[in-house]
VEXDO-170701 format. One line per field, with one value per atom (N, C-alpha, C): residue number from 1; x, y, z. Coordinates in steps of 0.1 Angstrom, whole numbers, plus 5000, padded with zeros to 4 digits. Layout:
<recs>
n	[NUM,...] $
x	[X,...] $
y	[Y,...] $
z	[Z,...] $
</recs>
This chain:
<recs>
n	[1,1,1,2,2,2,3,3,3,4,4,4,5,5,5,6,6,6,7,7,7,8,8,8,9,9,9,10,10,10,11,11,11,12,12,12,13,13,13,14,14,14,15,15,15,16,16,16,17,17,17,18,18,18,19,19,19,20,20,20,21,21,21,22,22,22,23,23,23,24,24,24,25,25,25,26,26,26,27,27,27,28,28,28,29,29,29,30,30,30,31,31,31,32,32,32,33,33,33,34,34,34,35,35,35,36,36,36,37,37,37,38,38,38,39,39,39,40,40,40,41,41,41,42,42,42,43,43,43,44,44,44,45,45,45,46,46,46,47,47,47,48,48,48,49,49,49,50,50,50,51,51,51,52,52,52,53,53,53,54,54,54,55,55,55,56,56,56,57,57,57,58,58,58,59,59,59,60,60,60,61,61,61,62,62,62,63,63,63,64,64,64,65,65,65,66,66,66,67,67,67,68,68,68,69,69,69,70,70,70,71,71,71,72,72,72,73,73,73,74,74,74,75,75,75,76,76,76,77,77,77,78,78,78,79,79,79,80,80,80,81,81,81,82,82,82,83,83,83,84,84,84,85,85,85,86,86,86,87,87,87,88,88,88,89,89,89,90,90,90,91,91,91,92,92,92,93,93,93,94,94,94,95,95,95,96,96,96,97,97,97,98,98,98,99,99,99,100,100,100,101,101,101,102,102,102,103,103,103,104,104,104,105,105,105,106,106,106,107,107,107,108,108,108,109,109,109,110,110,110,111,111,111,112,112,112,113,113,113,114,114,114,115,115,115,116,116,116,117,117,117,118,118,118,119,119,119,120,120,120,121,121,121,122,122,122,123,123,123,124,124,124,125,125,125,126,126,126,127,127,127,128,128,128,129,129,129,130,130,130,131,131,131,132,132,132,133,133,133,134,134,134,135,135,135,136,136,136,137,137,137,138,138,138,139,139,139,140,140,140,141,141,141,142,142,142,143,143,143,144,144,144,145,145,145,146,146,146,147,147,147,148,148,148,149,149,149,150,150,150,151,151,151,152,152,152,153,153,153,154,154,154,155,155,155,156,156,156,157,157,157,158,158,158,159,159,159,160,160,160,161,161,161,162,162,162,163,163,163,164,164,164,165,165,165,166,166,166,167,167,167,168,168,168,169,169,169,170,170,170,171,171,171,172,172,172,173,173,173,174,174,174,175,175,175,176,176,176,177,177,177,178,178,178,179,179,179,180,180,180,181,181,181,182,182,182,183,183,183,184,184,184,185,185,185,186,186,186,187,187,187,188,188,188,189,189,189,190,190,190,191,191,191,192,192,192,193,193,193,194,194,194,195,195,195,196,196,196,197,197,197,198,198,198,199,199,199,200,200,200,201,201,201,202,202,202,203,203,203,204,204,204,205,205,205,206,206,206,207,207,207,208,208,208,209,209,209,210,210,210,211,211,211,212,212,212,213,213,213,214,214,214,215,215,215,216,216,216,217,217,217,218,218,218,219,219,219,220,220,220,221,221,221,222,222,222,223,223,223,224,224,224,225,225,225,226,226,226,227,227,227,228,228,228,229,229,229,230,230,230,231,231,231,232,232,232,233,233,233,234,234,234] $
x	[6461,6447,6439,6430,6422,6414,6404,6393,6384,6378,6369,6370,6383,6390,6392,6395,6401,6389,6375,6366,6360,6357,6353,6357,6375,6383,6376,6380,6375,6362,6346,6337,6337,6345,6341,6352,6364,6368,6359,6353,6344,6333,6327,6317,6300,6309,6294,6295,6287,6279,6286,6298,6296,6285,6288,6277,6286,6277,6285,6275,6283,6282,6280,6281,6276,6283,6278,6285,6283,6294,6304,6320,6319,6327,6332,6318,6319,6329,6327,6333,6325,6334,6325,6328,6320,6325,6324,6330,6328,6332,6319,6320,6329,6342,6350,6348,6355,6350,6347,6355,6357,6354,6351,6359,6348,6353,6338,6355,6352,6364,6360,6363,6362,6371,6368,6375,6370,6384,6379,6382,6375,6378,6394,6402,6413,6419,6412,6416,6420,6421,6427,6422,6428,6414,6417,6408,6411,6397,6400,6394,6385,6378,6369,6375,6385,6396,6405,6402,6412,6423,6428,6439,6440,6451,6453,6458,6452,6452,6455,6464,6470,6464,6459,6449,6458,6472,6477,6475,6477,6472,6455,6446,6435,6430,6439,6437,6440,6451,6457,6453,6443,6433,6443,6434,6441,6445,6441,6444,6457,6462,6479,6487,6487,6490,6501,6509,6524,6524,6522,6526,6542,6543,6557,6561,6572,6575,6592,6593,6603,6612,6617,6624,6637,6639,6650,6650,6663,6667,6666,6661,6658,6664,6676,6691,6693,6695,6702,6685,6676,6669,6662,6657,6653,6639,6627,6614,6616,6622,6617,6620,6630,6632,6621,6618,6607,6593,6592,6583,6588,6595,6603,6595,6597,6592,6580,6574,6553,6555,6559,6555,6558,6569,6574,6568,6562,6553,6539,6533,6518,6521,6529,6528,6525,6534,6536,6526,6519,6509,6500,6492,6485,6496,6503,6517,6521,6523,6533,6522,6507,6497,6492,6495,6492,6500,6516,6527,6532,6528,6528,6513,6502,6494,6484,6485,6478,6466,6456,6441,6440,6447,6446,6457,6453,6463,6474,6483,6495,6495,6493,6491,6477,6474,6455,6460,6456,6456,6454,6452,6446,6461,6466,6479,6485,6490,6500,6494,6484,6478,6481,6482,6487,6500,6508,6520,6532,6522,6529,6528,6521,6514,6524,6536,6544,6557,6562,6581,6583,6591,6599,6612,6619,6633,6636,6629,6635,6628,6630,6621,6609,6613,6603,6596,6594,6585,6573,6583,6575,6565,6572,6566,6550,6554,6543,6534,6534,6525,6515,6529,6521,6514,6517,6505,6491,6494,6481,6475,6481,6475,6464,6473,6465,6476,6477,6487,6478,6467,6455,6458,6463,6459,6474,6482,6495,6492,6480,6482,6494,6500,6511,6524,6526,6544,6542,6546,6547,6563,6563,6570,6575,6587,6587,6601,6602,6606,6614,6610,6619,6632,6626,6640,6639,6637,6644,6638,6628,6625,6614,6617,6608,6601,6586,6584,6577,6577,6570,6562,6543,6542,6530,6528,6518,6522,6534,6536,6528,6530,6528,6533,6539,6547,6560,6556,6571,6579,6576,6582,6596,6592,6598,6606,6611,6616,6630,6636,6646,6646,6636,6634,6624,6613,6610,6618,6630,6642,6646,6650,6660,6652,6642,6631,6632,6624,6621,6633,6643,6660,6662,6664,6665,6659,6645,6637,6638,6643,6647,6657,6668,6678,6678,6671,6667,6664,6651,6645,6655,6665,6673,6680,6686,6692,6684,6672,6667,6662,6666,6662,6642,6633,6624,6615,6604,6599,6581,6572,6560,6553,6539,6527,6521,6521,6508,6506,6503,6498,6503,6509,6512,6502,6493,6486,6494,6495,6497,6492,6493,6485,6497,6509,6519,6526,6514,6522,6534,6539,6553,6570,6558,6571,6579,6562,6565,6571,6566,6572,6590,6590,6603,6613,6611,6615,6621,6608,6608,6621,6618,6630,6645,6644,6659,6663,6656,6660,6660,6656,6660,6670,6673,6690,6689,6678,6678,6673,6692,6696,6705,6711,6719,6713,6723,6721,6717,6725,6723,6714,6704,6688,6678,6682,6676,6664,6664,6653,6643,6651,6640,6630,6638,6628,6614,6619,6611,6601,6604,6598,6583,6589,6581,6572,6583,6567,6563,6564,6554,6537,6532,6520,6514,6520,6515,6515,6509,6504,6510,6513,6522,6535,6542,6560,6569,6573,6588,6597,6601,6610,6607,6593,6592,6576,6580,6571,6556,6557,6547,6542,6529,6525,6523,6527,6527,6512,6514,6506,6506,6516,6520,6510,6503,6498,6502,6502,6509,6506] $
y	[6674,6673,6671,6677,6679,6668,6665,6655,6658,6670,6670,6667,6675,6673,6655,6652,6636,6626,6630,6619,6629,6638,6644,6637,6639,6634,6616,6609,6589,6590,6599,6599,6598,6613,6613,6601,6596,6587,6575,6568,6560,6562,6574,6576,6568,6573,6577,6586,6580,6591,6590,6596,6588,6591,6585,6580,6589,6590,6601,6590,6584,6571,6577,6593,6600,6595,6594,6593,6579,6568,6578,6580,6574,6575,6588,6594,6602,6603,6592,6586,6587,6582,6586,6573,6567,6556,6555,6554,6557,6539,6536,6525,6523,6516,6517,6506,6501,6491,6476,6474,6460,6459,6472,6474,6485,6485,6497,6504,6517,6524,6533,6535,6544,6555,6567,6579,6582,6579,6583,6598,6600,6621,6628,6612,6625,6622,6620,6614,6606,6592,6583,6571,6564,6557,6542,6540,6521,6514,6499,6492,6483,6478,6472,6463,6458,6449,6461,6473,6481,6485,6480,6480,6497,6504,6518,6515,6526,6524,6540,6539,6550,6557,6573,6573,6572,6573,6576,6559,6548,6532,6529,6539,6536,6542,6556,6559,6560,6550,6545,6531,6526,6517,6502,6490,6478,6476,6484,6484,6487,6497,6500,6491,6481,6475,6463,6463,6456,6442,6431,6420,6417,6412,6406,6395,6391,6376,6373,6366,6360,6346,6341,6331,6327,6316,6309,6296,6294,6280,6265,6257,6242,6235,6239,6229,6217,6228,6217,6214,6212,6204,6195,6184,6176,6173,6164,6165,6165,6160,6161,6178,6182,6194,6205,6200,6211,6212,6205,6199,6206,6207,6211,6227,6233,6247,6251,6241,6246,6239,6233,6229,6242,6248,6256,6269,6273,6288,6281,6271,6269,6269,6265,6264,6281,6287,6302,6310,6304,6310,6322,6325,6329,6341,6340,6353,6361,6351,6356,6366,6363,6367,6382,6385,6393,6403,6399,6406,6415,6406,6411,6414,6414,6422,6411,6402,6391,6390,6386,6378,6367,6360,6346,6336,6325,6319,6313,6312,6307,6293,6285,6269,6264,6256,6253,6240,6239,6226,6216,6212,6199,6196,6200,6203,6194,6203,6200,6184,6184,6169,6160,6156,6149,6150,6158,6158,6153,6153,6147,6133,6128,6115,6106,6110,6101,6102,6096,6094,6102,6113,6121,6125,6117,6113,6118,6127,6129,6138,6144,6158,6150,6138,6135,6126,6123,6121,6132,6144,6153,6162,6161,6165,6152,6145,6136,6136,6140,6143,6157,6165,6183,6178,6177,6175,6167,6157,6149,6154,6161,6170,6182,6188,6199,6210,6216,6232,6242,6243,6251,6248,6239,6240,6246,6253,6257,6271,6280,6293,6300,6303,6310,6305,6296,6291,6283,6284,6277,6269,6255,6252,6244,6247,6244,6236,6221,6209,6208,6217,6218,6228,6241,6251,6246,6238,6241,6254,6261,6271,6270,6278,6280,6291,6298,6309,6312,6323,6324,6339,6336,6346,6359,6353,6357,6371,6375,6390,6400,6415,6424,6436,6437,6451,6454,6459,6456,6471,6483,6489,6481,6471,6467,6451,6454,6439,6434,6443,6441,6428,6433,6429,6412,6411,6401,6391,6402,6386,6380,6390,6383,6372,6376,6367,6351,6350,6340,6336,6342,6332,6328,6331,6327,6315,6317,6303,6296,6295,6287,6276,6286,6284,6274,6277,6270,6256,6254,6243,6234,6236,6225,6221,6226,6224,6212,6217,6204,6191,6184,6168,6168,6172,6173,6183,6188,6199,6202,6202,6205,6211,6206,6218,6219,6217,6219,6237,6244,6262,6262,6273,6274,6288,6281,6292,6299,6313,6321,6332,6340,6351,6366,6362,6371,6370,6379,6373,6378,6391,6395,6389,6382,6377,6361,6356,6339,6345,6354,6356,6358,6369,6373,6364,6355,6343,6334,6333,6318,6327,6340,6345,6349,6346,6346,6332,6321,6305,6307,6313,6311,6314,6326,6332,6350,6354,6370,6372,6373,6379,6387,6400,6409,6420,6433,6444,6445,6435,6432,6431,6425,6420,6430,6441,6447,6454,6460,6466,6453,6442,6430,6428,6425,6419,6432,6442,6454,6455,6453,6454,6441,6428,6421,6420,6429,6425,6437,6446,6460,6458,6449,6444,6434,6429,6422,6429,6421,6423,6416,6421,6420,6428,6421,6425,6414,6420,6414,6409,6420,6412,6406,6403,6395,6385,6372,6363,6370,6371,6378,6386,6394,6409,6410,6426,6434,6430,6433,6426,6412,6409,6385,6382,6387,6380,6374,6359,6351,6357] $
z	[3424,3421,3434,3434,3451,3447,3460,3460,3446,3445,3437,3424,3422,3407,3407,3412,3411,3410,3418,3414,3398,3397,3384,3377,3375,3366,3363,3374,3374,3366,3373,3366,3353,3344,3330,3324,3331,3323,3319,3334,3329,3330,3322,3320,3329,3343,3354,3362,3372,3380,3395,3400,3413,3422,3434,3442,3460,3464,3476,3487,3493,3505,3519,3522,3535,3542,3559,3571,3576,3578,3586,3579,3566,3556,3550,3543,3538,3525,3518,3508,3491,3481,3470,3467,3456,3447,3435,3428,3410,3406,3397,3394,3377,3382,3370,3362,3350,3344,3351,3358,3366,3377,3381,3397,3400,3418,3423,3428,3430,3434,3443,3456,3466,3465,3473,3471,3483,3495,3510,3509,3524,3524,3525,3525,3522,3509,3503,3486,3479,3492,3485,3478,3465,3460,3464,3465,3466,3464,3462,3455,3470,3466,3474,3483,3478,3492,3497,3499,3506,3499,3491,3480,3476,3480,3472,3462,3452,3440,3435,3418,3418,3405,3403,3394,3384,3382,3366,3363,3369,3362,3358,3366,3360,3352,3351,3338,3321,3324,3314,3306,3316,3309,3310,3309,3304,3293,3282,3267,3268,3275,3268,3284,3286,3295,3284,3282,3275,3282,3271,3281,3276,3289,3290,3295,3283,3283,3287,3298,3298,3291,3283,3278,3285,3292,3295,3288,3289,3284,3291,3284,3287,3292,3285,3278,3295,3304,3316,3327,3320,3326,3323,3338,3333,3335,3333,3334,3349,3358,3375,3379,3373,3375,3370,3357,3350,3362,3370,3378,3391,3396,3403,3403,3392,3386,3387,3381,3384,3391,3412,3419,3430,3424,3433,3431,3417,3414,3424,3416,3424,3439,3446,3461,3467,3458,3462,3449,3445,3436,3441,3448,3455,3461,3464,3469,3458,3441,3435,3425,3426,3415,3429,3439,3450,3442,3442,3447,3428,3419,3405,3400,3411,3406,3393,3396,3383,3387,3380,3380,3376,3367,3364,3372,3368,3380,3365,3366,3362,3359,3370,3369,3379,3366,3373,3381,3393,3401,3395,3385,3382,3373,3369,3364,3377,3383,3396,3399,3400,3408,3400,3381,3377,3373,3371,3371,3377,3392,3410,3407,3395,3394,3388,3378,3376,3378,3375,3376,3366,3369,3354,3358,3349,3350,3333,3325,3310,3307,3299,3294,3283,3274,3271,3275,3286,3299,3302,3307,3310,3301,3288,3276,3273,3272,3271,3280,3295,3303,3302,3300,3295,3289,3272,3263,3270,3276,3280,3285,3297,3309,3299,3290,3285,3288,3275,3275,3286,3279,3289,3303,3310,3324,3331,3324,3330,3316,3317,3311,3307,3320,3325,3321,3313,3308,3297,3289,3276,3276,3273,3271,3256,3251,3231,3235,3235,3229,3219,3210,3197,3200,3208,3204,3220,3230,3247,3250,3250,3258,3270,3276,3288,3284,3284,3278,3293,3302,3312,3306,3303,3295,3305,3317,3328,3334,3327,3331,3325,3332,3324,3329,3340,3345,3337,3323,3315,3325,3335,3338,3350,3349,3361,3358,3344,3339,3342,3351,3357,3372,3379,3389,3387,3381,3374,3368,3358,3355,3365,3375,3382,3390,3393,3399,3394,3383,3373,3368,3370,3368,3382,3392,3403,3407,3405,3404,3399,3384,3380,3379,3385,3390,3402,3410,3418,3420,3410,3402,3403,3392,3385,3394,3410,3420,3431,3430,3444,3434,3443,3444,3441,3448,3448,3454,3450,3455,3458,3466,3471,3463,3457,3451,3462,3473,3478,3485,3482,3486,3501,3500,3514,3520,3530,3541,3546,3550,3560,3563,3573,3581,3583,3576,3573,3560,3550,3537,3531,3540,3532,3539,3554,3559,3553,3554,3543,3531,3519,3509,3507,3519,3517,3524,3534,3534,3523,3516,3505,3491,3493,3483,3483,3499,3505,3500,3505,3502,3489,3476,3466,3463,3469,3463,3463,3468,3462,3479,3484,3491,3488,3503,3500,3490,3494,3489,3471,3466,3453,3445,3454,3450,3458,3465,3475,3469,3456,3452,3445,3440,3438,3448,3460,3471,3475,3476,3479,3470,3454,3445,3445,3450,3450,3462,3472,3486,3486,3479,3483,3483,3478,3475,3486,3496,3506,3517,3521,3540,3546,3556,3570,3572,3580,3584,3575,3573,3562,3570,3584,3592,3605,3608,3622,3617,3622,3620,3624,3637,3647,3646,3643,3641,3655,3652,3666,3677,3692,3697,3701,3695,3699,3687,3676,3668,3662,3658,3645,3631] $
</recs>
């Protein structure tokens, strides 16, 4: 599909008008539901943060977008550990909603801040805090008491449910291993190198996990394998 054909096509889906932005661009923009959408001169579309964007996803709409849920088991943990879990997503929150493409946040800060607040040494510990805290303020995981499940429900790439298990097992996995663990967001100015870091220390190393890790940093910015961007930049 050439340039022309391709903003035609965006226009009649969402029914406007694009807009031809001249020199020194020489760019179009077709204003989509949510979103303003560029169409530079050699055809490629992206979104107002630069983001390339692929026309068969926007033309498939958020309507047929599948959500997907992961379920793991409760059984061997305990409330410091469950904690352990929304300390270790929220730190890396901001990476993990980049890297799968999310808009909402998973776990609301105000969560994390009282949670850090008591001793949890029992699951109904931790259960009695959830409830207090509010279900609402951890959108992104449901947790059920009665059958032990973990429900992690903030997905939606069901094409790619392979790579996401292994993820969200890993992590979890993880969890129930350390002694204690950090909410606080981690800054950085190389985000596929911190990321792919923090998912080596989890476990999803080796050729095994090779299309995981790819799968998860294709979405960030930076170098994967050197701290430093080219030039001595941090």
């Amino acid at each position: 599909m050439d340039r022309k054909q391709l903003i035609k096509t965006l226009a009649e889906h969402f029914g406007t008008t694009p807009k031809y932005l001249g020199a020194p661009s020489f760019a179009y923009q077709v204003q989509a539901k949510d979103q303003e959408l560029i169409i530079d001169k050699e055809g490629r579309i992206k979104n107002k943060e630069g983001k390339e964007l692929e026309i068969e996803n926007l033309l498939k709409g958020e309507e047929e977008q599948t959500p997907l849920e992961i379920q793991l088991p409760m059984e061997e943990h305990t409330g410091n550990t469950l904690r352990n879990l929304v300390n270790m997503i929220y730190s890396k929150q901001v990476l993990i909603k980049k890297a799968l493409e999310l808009e909402e946040d998973i776990v609301v800060k105000e969560f994390i801040e009282k949670i850090n607040e008591v001793k949890l040494e029992t699951l109904e510990v931790f259960k009695d805090k959830y409830e207090e805290i509010g279900t609402n303020k951890i959108p992104g995981i449901a947790f059920d008491f009665e059958e032990r499940i973990i429900t992690f429900r903030f997905l939606t790439n069901i094409d790619s449910t392979k790579e996401i298990l292994e993820f969200i097992s890993v992590l979890n996995k993880t969890a129930m291993k350390l002694k204690q663990t950090s909410g606080k967001q981690t800054e950085t100015d190389n985000e596929k190198f911190t990321f792919r870091t923090w998912l080596v220390r989890l476990g999803l190393v080796g050729l095994e996990y090779k299309e995981t890790r790819k799968f998860l940093l294709k979405n960030l910015d930076g170098n994967g394998a050197f701290r430093k961007q080219a030039g001595g930049e941090e």
